[in-house]
PyMOL Python script that loads the backbone (N, CA, C, O; Angstrom):
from pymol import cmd

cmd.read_pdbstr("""\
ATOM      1  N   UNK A   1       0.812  -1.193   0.000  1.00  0.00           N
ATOM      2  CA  UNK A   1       0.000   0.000   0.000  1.00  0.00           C
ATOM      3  C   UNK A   1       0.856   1.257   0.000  1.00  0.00           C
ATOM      4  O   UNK A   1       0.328   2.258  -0.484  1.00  0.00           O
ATOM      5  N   UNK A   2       2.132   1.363   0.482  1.00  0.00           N
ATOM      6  CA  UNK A   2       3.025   2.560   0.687  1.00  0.00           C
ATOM      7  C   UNK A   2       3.326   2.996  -1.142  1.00  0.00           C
ATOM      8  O   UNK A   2       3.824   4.080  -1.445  1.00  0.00           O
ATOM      9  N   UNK A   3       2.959   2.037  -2.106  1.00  0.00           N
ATOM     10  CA  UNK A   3       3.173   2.550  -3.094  1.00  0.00           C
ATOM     11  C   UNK A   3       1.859   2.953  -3.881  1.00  0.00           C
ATOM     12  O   UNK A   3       2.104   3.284  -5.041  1.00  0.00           O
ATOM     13  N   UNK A   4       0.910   2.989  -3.627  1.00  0.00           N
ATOM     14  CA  UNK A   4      -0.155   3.202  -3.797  1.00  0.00           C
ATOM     15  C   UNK A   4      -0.710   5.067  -3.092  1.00  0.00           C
ATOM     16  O   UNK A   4      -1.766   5.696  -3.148  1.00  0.00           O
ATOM     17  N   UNK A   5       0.786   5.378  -2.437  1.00  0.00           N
ATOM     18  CA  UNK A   5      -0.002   6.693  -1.859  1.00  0.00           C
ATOM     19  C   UNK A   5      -0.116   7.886  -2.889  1.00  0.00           C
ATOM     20  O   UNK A   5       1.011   8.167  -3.296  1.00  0.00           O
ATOM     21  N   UNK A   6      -0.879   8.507  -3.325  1.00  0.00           N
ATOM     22  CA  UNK A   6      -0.981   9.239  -4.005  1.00  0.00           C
ATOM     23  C   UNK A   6      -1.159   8.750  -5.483  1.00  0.00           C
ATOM     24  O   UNK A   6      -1.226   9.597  -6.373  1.00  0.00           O
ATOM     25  N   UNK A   7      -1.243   7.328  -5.796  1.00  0.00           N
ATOM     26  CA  UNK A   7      -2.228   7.026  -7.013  1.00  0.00           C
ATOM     27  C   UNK A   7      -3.626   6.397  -6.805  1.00  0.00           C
ATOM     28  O   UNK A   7      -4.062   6.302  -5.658  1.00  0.00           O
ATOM     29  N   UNK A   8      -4.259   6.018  -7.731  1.00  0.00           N
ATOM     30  CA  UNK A   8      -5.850   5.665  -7.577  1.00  0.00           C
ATOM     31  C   UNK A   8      -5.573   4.465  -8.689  1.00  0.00           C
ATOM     32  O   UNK A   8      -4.788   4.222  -9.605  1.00  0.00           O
ATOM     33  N   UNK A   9      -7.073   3.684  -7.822  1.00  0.00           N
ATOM     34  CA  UNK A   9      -6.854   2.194  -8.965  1.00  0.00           C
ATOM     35  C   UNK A   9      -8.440   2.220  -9.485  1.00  0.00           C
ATOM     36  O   UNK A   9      -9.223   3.050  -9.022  1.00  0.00           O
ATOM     37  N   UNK A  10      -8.801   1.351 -10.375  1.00  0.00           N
ATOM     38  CA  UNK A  10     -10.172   1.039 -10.641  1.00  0.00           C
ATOM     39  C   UNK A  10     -10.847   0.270  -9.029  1.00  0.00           C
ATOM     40  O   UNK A  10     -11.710   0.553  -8.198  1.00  0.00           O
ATOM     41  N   UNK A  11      -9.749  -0.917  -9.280  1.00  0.00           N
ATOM     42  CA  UNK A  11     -10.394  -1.965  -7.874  1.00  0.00           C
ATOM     43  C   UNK A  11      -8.933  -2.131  -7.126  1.00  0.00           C
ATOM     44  O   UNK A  11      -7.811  -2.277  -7.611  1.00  0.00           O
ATOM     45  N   UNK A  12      -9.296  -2.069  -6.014  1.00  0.00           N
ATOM     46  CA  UNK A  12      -8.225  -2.162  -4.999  1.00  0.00           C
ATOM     47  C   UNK A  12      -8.850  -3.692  -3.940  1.00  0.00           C
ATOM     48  O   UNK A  12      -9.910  -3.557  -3.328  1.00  0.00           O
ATOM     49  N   UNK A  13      -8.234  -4.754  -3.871  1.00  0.00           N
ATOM     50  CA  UNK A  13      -8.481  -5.855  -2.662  1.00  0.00           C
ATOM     51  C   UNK A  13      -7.727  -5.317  -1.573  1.00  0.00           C
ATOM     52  O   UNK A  13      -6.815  -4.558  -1.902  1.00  0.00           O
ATOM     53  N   UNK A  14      -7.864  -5.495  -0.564  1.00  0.00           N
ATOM     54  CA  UNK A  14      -6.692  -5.195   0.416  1.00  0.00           C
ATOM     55  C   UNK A  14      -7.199  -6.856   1.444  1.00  0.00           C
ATOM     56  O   UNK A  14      -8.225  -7.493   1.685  1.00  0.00           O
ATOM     57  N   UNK A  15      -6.120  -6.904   1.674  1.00  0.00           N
ATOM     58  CA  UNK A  15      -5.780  -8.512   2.582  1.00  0.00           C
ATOM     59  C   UNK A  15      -5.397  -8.412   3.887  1.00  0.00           C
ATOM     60  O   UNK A  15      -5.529  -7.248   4.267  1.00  0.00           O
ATOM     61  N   UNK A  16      -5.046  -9.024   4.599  1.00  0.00           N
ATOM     62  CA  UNK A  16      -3.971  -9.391   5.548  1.00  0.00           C
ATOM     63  C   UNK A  16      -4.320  -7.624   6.414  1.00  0.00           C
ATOM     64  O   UNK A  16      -3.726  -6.576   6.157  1.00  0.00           O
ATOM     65  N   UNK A  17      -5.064  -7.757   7.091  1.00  0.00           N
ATOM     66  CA  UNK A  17      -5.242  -6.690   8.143  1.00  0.00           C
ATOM     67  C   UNK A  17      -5.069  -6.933   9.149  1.00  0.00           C
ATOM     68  O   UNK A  17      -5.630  -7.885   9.693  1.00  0.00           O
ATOM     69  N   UNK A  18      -4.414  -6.324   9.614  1.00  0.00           N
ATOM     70  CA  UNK A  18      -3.640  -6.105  11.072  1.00  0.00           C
ATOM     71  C   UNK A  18      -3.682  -4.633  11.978  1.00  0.00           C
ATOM     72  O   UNK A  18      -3.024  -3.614  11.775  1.00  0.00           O
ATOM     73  N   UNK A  19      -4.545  -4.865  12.885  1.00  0.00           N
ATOM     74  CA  UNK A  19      -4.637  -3.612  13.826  1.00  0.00           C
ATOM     75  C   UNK A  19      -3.203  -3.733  14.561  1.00  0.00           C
ATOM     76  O   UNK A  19      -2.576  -2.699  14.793  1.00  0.00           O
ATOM     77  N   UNK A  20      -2.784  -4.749  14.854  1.00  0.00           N
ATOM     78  CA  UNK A  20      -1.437  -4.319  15.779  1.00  0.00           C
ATOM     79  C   UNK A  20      -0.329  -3.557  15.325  1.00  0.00           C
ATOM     80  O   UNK A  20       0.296  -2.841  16.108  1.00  0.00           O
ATOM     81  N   UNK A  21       0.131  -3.707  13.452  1.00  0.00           N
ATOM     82  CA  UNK A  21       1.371  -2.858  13.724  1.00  0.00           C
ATOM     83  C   UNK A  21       0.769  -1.114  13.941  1.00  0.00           C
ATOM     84  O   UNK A  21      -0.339  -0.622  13.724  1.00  0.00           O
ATOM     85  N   UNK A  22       2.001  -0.538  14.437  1.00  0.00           N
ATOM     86  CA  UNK A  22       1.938   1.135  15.008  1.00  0.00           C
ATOM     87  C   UNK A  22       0.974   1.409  13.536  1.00  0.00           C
ATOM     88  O   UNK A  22      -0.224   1.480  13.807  1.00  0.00           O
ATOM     89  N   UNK A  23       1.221   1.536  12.383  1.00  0.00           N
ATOM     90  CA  UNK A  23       0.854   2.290  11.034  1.00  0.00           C
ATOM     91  C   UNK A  23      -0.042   1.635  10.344  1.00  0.00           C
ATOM     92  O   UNK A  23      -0.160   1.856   9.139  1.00  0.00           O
ATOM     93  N   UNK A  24      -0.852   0.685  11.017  1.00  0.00           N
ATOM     94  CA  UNK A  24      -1.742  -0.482  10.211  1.00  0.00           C
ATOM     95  C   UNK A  24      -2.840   0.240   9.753  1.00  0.00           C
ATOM     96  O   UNK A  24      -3.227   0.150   8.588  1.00  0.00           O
ATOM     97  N   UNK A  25      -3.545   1.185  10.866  1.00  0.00           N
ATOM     98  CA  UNK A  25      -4.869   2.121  10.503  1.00  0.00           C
ATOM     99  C   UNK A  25      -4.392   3.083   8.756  1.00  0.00           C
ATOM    100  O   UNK A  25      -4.850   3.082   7.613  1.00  0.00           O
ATOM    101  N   UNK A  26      -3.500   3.630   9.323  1.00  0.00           N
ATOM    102  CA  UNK A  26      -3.084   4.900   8.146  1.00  0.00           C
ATOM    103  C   UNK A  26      -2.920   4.143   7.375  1.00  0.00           C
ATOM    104  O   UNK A  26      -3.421   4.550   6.327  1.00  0.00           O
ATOM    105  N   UNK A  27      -2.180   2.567   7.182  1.00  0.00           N
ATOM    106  CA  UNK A  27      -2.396   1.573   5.692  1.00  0.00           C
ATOM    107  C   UNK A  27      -3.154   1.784   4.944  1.00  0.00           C
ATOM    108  O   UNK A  27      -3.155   2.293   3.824  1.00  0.00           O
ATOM    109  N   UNK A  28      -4.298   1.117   5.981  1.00  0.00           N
ATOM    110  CA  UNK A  28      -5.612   0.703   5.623  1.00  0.00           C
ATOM    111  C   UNK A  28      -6.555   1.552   4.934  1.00  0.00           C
ATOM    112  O   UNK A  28      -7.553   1.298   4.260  1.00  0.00           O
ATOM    113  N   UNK A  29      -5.965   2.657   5.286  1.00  0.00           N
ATOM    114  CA  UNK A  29      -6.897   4.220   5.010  1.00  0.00           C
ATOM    115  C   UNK A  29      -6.436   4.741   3.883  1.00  0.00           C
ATOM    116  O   UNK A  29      -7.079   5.466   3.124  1.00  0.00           O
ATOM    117  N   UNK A  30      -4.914   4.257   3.702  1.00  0.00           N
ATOM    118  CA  UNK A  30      -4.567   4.493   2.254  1.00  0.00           C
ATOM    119  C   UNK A  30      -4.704   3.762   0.950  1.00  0.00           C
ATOM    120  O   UNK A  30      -4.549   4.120  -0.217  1.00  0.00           O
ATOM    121  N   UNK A  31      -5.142   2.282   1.681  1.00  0.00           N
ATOM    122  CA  UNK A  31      -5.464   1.552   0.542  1.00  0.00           C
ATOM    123  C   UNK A  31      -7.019   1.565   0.418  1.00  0.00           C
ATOM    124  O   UNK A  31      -7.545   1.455  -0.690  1.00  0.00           O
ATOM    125  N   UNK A  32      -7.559   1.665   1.262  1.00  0.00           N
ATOM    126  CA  UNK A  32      -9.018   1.252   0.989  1.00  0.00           C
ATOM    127  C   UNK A  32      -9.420   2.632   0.388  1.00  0.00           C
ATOM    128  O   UNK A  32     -10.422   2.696  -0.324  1.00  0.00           O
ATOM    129  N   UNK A  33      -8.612   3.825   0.673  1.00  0.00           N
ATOM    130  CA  UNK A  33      -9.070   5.063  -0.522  1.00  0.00           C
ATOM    131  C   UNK A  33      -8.760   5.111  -2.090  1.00  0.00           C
ATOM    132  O   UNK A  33      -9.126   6.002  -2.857  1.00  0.00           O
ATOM    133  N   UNK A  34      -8.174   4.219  -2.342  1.00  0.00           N
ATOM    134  CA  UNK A  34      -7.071   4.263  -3.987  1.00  0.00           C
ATOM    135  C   UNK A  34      -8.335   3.771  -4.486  1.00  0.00           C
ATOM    136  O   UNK A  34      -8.556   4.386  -5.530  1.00  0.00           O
ATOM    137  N   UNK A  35      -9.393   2.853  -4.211  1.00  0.00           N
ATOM    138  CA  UNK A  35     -10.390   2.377  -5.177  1.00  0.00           C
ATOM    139  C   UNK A  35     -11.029   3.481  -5.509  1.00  0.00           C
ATOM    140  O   UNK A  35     -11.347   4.302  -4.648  1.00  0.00           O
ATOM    141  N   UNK A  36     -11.318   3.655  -6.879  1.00  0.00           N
ATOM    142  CA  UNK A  36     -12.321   4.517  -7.642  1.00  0.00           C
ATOM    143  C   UNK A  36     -13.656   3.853  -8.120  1.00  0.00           C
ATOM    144  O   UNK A  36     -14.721   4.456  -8.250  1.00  0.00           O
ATOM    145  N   UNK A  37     -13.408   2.292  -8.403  1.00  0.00           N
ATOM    146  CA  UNK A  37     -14.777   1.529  -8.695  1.00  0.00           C
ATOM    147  C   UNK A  37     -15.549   0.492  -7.920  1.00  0.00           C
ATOM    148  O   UNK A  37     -16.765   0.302  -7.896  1.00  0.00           O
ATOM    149  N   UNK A  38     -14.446  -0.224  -7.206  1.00  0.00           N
ATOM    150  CA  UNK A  38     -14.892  -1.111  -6.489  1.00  0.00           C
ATOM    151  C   UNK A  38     -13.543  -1.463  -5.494  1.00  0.00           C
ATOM    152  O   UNK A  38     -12.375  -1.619  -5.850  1.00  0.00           O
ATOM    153  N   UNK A  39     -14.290  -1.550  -3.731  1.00  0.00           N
ATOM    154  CA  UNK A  39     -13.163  -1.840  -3.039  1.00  0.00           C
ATOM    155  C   UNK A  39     -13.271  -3.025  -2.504  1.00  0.00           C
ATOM    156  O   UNK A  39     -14.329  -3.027  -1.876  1.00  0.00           O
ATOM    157  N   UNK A  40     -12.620  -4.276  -2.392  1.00  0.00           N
ATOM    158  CA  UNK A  40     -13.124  -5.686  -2.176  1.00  0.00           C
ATOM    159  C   UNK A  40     -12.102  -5.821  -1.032  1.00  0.00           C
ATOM    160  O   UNK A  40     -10.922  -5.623  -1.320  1.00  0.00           O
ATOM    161  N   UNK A  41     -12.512  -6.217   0.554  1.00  0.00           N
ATOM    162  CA  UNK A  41     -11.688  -6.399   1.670  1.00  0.00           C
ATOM    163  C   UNK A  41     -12.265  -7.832   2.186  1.00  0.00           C
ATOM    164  O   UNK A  41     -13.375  -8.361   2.128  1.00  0.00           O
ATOM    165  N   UNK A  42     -10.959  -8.229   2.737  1.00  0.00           N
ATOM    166  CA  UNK A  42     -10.878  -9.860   2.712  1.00  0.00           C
ATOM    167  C   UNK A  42     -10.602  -9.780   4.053  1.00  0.00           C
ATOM    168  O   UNK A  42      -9.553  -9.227   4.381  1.00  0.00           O
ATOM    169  N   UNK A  43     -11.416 -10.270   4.986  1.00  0.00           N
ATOM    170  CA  UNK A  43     -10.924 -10.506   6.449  1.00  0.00           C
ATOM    171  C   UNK A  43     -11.609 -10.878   7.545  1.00  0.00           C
ATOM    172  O   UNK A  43     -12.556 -10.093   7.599  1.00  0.00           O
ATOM    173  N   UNK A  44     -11.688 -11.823   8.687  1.00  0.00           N
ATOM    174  CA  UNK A  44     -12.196 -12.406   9.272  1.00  0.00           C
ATOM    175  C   UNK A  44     -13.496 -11.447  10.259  1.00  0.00           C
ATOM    176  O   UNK A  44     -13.366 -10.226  10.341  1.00  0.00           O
ATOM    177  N   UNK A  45     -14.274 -11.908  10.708  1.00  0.00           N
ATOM    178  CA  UNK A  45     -15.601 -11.135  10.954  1.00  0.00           C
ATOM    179  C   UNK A  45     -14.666 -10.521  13.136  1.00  0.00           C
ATOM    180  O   UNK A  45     -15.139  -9.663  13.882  1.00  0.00           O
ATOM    181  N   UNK A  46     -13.454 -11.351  13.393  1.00  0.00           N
ATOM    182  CA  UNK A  46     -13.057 -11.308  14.384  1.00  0.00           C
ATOM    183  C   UNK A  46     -12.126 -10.357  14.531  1.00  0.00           C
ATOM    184  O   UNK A  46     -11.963  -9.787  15.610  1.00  0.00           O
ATOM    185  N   UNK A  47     -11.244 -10.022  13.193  1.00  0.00           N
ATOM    186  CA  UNK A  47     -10.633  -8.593  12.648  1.00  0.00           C
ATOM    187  C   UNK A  47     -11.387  -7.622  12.407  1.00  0.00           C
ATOM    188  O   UNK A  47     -10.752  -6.568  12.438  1.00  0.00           O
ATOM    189  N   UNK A  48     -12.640  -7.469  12.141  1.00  0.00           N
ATOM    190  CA  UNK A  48     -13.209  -6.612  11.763  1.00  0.00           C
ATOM    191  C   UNK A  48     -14.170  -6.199  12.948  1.00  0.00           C
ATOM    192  O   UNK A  48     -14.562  -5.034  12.888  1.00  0.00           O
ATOM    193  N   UNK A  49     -14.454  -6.679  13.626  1.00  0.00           N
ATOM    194  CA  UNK A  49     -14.844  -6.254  15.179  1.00  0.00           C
ATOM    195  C   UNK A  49     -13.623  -5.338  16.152  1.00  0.00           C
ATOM    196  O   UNK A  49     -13.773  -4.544  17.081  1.00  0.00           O
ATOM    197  N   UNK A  50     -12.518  -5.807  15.531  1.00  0.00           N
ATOM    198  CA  UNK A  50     -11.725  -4.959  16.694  1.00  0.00           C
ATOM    199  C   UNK A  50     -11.217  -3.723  16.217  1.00  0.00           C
ATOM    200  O   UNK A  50     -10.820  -2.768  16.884  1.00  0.00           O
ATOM    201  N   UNK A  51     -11.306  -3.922  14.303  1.00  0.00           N
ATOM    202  CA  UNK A  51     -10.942  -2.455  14.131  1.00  0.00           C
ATOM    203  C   UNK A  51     -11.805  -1.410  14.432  1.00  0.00           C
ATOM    204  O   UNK A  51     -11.592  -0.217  14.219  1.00  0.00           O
ATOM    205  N   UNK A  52     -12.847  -1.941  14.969  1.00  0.00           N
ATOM    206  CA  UNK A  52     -14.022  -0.818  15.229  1.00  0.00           C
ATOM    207  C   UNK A  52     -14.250  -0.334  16.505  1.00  0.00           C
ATOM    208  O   UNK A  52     -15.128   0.506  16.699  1.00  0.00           O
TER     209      UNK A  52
END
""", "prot")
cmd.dss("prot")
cmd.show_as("cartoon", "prot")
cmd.util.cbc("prot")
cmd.orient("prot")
Protein backbone atom coordinates (compact mmCIF):
# COMPACT_ATOMS: atom_id res chain seq x y z
CA UNK A 1 0.00 0.00 0.00
CA UNK A 2 3.02 2.56 0.69
CA UNK A 3 3.17 2.55 -3.09
CA UNK A 4 -0.15 3.20 -3.80
CA UNK A 5 0.00 6.69 -1.86
CA UNK A 6 -0.98 9.24 -4.01
CA UNK A 7 -2.23 7.03 -7.01
CA UNK A 8 -5.85 5.67 -7.58
CA UNK A 9 -6.85 2.19 -8.97
CA UNK A 10 -10.17 1.04 -10.64
CA UNK A 11 -10.39 -1.97 -7.87
CA UNK A 12 -8.22 -2.16 -5.00
CA UNK A 13 -8.48 -5.86 -2.66
CA UNK A 14 -6.69 -5.20 0.42
CA UNK A 15 -5.78 -8.51 2.58
CA UNK A 16 -3.97 -9.39 5.55
CA UNK A 17 -5.24 -6.69 8.14
CA UNK A 18 -3.64 -6.10 11.07
CA UNK A 19 -4.64 -3.61 13.83
CA UNK A 20 -1.44 -4.32 15.78
CA UNK A 21 1.37 -2.86 13.72
CA UNK A 22 1.94 1.14 15.01
CA UNK A 23 0.85 2.29 11.03
CA UNK A 24 -1.74 -0.48 10.21
CA UNK A 25 -4.87 2.12 10.50
CA UNK A 26 -3.08 4.90 8.15
CA UNK A 27 -2.40 1.57 5.69
CA UNK A 28 -5.61 0.70 5.62
CA UNK A 29 -6.90 4.22 5.01
CA UNK A 30 -4.57 4.49 2.25
CA UNK A 31 -5.46 1.55 0.54
CA UNK A 32 -9.02 1.25 0.99
CA UNK A 33 -9.07 5.06 -0.52
CA UNK A 34 -7.07 4.26 -3.99
CA UNK A 35 -10.39 2.38 -5.18
CA UNK A 36 -12.32 4.52 -7.64
CA UNK A 37 -14.78 1.53 -8.70
CA UNK A 38 -14.89 -1.11 -6.49
CA UNK A 39 -13.16 -1.84 -3.04
CA UNK A 40 -13.12 -5.69 -2.18
CA UNK A 41 -11.69 -6.40 1.67
CA UNK A 42 -10.88 -9.86 2.71
CA UNK A 43 -10.92 -10.51 6.45
CA UNK A 44 -12.20 -12.41 9.27
CA UNK A 45 -15.60 -11.13 10.95
CA UNK A 46 -13.06 -11.31 14.38
CA UNK A 47 -10.63 -8.59 12.65
CA UNK A 48 -13.21 -6.61 11.76
CA UNK A 49 -14.84 -6.25 15.18
CA UNK A 50 -11.73 -4.96 16.69
CA UNK A 51 -10.94 -2.46 14.13
CA UNK A 52 -14.02 -0.82 15.23
Amino acid sequence: MHRYKGLESPMVIVTDIDGASPDGEDLLYVGMTRATERLIVLTSLEELHQQM
